[in-house]
C-alpha positions in Angstrom: -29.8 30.7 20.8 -29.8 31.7 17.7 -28.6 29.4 14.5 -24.9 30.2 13.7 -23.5 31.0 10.5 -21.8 28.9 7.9 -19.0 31.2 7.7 -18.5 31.2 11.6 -19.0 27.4 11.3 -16.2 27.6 8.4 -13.9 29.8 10.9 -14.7 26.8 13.4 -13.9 23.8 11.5 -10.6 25.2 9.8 -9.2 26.5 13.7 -10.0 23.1 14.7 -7.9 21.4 11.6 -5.2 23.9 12.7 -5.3 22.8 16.2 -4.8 19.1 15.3 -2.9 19.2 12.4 0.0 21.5 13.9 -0.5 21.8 17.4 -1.5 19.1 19.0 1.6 16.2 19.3 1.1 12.1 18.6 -1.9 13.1 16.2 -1.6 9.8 14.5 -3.4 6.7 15.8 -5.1 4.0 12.8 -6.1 2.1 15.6 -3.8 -1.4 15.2 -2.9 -2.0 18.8 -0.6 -4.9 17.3 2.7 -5.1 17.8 3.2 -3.7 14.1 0.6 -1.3 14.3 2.5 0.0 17.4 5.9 0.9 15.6 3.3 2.1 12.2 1.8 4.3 15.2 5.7 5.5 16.1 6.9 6.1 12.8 3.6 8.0 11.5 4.1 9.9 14.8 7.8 10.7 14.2 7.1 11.4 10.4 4.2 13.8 11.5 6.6 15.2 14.6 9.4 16.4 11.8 6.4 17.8 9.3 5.2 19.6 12.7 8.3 21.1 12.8 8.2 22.9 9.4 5.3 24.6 10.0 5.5 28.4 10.5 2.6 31.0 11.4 3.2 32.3 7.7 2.2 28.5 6.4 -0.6 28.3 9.2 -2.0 31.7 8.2 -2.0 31.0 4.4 -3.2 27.3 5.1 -6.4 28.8 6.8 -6.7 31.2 4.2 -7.0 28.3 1.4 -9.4 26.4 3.3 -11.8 28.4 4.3 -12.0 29.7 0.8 -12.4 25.9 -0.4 -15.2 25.6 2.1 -17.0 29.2 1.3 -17.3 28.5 -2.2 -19.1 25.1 -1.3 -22.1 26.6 0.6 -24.9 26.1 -1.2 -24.1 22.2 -2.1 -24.8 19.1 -0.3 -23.0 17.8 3.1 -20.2 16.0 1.2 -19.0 19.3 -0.2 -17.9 20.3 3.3 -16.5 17.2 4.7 -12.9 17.0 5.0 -11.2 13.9 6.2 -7.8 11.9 6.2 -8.1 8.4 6.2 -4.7 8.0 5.3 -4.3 10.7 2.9 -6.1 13.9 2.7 -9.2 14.6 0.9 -8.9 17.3 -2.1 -9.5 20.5 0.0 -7.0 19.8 2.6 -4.8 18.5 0.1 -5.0 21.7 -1.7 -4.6 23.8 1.4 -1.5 21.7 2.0 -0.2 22.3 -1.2 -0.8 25.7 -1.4 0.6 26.4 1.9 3.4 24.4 1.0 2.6 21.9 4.5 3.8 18.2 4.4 0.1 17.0 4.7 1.6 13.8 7.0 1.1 16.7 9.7 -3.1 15.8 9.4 -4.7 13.7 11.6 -5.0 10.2 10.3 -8.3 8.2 10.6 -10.3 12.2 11.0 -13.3 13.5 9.7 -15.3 16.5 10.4 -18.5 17.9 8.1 -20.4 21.4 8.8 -24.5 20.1 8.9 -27.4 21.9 7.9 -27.6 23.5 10.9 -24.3 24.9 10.7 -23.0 23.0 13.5 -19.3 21.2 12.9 -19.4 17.1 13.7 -16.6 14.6 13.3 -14.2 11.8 15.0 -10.5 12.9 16.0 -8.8 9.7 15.1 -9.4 5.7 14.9 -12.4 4.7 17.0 -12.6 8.4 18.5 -15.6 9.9 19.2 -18.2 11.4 18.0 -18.4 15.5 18.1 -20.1 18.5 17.5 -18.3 21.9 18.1 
């Protein structure tokens, strides 16, 4: 098999944001299984349920389009460069990508990370505690 390239790993990573970010429902989990952290886990879900809402294909389409130019023009640096994550706010590039596609960025996984390696392959944790990936 041969080694894949950074801009198909690029194309991976951002349809994978995409995917959880807009698509995929009760994306929000920080991991307190309280009884606070269970109503913080039903308002950030209901918060990121209305942003969900909001988002069209136009805003999808130009969100993609932001990121993976953020994550192109990082290629040649280190694998901090191309790490995006929401701990509970979004690093720069998604932040950017938001803003330019004008997205409420509570729609973004909270507690996510994901970071194309040197072997072009995509690894990362979907939420509090999840596990470890590679796509």
């Amino acid at each position: 098999m041969s080694k894949r390239s950074y801009k198909e790993a690029v194309e991976i990573t951002v349809n994978w944001w995409v995917e959880k970010s807009f698509a995929t429902p009760l994306n929000q989990n920080n991991g307190d299984n309280s009884d606070n952290g269970g109503f913080g886990f039903l308002l950030m879900n209901m918060v990121a349920g209305n942003a969900q809402k909001e988002v069209t294909d136009d805003k999808i389409e130009k969100f993609k389009s932001k990121l993976t130019e953020l994550l192109l023009a990082n290629e040649e640096k280190g694998r901090y460069a191309k790490e995006l994550d929401v701990d509970y706010h979004p690093n720069q590039m998604l932040s950017d990508a938001c803003q330019f596609a004008e997205i409420n960025s509570s729609c973004l996984p909270c507690k996510t990370f994901t970071f194309i390696n040197n072997e072009n392959e995509v690894e990362g944790r979907y939420q509090y505690g999840g596990e470890w990936f590679k796509l």
